[in-house]
C-alpha positions in Angstrom: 125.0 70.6 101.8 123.2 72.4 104.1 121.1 74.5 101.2 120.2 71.6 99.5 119.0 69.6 102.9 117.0 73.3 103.6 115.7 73.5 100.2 114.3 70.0 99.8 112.8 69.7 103.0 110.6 73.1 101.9 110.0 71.0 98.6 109.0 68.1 100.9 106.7 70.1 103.0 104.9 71.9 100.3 104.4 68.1 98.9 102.8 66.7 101.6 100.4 69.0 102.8 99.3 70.2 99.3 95.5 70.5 99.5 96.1 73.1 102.2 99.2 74.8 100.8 97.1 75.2 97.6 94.3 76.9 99.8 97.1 79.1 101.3 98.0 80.3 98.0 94.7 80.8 96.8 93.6 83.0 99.5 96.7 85.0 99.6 96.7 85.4 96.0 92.3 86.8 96.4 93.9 88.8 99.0 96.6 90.3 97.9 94.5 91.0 94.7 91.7 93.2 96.6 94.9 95.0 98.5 96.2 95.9 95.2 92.5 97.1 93.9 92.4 99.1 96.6 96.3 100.7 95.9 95.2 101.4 92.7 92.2 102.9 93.5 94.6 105.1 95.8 96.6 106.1 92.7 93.4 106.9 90.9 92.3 109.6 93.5 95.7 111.0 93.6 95.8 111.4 90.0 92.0 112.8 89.4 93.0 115.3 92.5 95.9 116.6 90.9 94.3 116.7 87.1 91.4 118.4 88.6 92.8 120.4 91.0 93.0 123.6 89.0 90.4 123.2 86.8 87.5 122.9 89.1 85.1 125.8 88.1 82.1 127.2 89.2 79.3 126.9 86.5 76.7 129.7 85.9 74.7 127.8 83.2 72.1 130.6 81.1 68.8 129.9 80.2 67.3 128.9 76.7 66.8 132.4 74.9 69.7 134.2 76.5 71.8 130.8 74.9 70.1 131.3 71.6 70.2 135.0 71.1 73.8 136.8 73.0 76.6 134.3 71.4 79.5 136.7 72.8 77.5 137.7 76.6 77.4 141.5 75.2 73.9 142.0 75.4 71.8 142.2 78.4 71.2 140.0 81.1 74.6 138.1 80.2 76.7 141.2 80.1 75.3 142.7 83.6 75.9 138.8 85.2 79.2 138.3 84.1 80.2 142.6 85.1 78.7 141.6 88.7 80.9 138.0 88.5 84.2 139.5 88.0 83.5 142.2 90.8 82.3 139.9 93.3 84.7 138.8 95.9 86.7 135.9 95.7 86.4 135.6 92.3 89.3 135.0 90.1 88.0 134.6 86.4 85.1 134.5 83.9 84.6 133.4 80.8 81.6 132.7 78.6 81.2 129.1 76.7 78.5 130.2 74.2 75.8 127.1 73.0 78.0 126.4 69.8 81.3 126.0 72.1 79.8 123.8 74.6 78.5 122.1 71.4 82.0 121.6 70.4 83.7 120.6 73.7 80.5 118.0 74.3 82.0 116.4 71.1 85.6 116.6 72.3 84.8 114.9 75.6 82.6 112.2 73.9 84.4 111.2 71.0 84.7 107.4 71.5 81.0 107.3 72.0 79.5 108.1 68.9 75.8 107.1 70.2 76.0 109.9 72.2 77.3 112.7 69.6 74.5 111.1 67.3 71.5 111.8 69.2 73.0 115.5 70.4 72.0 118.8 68.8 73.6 122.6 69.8 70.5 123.9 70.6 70.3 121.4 73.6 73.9 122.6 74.8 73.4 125.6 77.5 75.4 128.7 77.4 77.2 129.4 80.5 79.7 131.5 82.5 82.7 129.9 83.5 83.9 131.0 87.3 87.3 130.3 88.6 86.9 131.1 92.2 90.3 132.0 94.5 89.0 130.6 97.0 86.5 128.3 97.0 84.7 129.0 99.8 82.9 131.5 98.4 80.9 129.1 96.1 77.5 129.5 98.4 77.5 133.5 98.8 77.9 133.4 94.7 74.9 130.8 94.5 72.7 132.5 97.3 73.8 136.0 95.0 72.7 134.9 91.6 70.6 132.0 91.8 66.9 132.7 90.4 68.6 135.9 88.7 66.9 136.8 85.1 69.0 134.4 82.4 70.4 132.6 85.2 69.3 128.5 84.8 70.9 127.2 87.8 74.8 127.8 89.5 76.5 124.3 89.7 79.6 124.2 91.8 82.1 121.3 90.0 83.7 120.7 93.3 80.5 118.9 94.3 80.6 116.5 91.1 84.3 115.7 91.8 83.6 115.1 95.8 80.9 112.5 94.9 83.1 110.8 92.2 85.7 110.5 94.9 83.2 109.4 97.6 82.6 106.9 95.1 86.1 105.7 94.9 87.0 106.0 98.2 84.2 102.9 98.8 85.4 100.9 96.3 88.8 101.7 97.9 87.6 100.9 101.8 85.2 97.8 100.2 88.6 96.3 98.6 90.8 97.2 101.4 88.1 96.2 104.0 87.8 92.6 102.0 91.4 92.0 101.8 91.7 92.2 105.7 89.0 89.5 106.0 90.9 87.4 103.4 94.3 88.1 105.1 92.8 86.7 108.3 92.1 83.8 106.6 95.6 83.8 105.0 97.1 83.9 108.3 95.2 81.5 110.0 96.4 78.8 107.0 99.7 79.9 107.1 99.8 79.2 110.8 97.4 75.6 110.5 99.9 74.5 107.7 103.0 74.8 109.3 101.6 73.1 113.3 100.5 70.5 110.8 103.5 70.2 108.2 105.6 69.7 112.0 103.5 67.7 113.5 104.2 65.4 110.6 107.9 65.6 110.7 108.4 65.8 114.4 110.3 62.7 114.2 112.9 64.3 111.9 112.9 67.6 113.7 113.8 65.9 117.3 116.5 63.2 115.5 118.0 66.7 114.3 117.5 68.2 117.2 119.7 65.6 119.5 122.2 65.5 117.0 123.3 69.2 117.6 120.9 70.9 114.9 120.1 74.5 116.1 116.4 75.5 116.8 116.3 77.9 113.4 118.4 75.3 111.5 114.7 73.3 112.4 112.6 76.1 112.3 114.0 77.2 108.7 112.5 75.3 106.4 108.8 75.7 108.0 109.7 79.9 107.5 110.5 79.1 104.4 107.0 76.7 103.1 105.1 79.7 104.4 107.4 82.7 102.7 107.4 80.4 99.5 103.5 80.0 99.5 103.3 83.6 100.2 105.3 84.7 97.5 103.3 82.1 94.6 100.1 83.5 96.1 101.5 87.6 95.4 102.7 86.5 91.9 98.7 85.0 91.6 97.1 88.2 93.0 98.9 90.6 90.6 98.7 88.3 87.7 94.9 88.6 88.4 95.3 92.3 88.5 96.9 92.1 85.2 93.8 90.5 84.2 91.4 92.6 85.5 93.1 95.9 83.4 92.9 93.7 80.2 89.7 92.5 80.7 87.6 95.1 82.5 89.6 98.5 83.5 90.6 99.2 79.9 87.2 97.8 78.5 85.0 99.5 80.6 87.0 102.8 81.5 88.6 103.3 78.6 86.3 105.2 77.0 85.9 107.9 80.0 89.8 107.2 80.2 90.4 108.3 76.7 87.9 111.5 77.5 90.7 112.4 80.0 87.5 112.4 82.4 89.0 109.5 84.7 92.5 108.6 84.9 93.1 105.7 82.9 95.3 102.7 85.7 98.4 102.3 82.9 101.1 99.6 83.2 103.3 101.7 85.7 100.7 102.0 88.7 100.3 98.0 88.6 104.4 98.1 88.4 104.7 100.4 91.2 102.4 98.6 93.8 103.5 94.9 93.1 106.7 95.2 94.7 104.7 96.8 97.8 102.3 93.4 97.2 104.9 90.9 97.1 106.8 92.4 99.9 103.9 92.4 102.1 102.8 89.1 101.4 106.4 87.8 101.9 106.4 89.8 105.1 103.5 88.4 106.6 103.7 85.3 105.9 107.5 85.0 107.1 106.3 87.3 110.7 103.1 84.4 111.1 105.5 81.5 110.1 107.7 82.8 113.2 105.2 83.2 115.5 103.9 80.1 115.2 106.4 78.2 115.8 107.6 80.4 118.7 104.3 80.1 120.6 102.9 76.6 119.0 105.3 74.6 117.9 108.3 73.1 119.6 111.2 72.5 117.9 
């Protein structure tokens, strides 16, 4: 009996105040939505970190005729570079990509974009020495020592390529995280206007219940449970959109470079691991501003 009485007094509320319970939700669910961009986004960096981790290289890219002419590195200046490589310190490994394997790998990595294979020839491909350094440190002393060397085109370190691609992650992560806090202030501040107003309107029935015996969270329970309920639709709303978003713009737009292996593709499981985390939260929140506005506001 006292379920039912609970339950359809949270029906009742919801009812009555609609326009702004549907605001509730919809800024909860815009919220929520960013805060699970920005998880994701989290997952993303995680994953490229560990992919990449042991396969960052340092790149000493040759010039045109020593690419054209020394396929194997065994003629000079290729053989001396790569003999002075493997003896400096810090070094771990070299190994020579000639122009026809770069050719080859260039395909590999582009395959879903044919436009790209199409307009690409071998003798645009570079030659290069492939450095795995044991400690990475000593990217700048191998630059500063080979830089400008005869048959040496340029000394890229790969680190630097990843940083940047993470730099530029970590601002869509901050940007989403960053919005989702506005948003959330938002959230909080309808959660908390709802529930003054949805008691204001039943403060009749609240002080009736009141003088009959009813305890103060027997009263407070069904304006808890209004907010917790509108939380909860407006999580569901927030990952449905980020369900969404992967069918209609993550796997569009990044699945080619997903497919390349050269950005983690965001699969099924990452969405299913960080929606329990979103409806929690949202649940959470809603329930903790629910209880302190009644505490502080609301007299019951």
């Amino acid at each position: 009996m006292r379920a039912s009485f609970v339950f359809s007094e949270v029906i009742n509320g919801l009812r009555r105040n609609v326009t702004m319970t549907i605001a509730m939700i919809l800024t909860t669910a815009i919220s929520v939505g960013l805060l699970g961009g920005g998880l994701l986004a989290v997952r993303m960096i995680d994953k490229m970190q560990d992919t990449y981790q042991d396969q960052v290289e340092v790149v000493v890219f040759m010039t045109d005729d020593v690419s054209a002419n020394d396929s194997d590195c065994s003629s000079e200046p290729c053989a001396g570079i790569m003999s002075s490589l493997k003896s400096a310190q810090g070094v771990q490994n070299v190994t020579y990509e000639n122009r026809q394997e770069a050719f080859e790998n260039f395909n590999k990595v582009f395959k879903s974009q044919p436009e790209l294979r199409d307009v690409a020839r071998p003798e645009a491909m570079p030659a290069s020495l492939r450095v795995k350094l044991s400690d990475e440190s000593r990217f700048k002393q191998i630059q500063a020592q080979f830089q400008g060397k005869p048959g040496v085109d340029s000394v890229v370190d790969q680190a630097e390529y990843l940083q940047q691609m993470f730099s530029v992650l970590g601002g869509i992560r901050n940007g989403a995280f960053g919005i989702a806090l506005v948003q959330a202030l938002a959230a909080l501040l309808l959660i908390s206007n709802t529930i003054q107003l949805s008691a204001f309107t039943r403060r009749t029935e609240t002080g009736i219940m009141r003088l009959v015996g009813a305890t103060r969270w027997y009263t407070q329970l069904p304006f808890l449970l209004e907010a917790v309920v509108s939380g909860l639709v407006g999580a569901v709303l927030g990952i449905g959109g980020l369900i969404i978003a992967k069918l209609a713009f993550l796997d569009r737009v990044l699945g080619p470079l997903s497919r390349t292996g050269v950005i983690p593709a965001v699969e099924w499981g990452d969405i299913a691991f960080v929606s329990p985390i979103l409806l929690v939260i949202s649940m959470a929140i809603a329930a903790v501003t629910g209880y302190v506005t009644l505490r502080l506001y609301v007299r019951l």
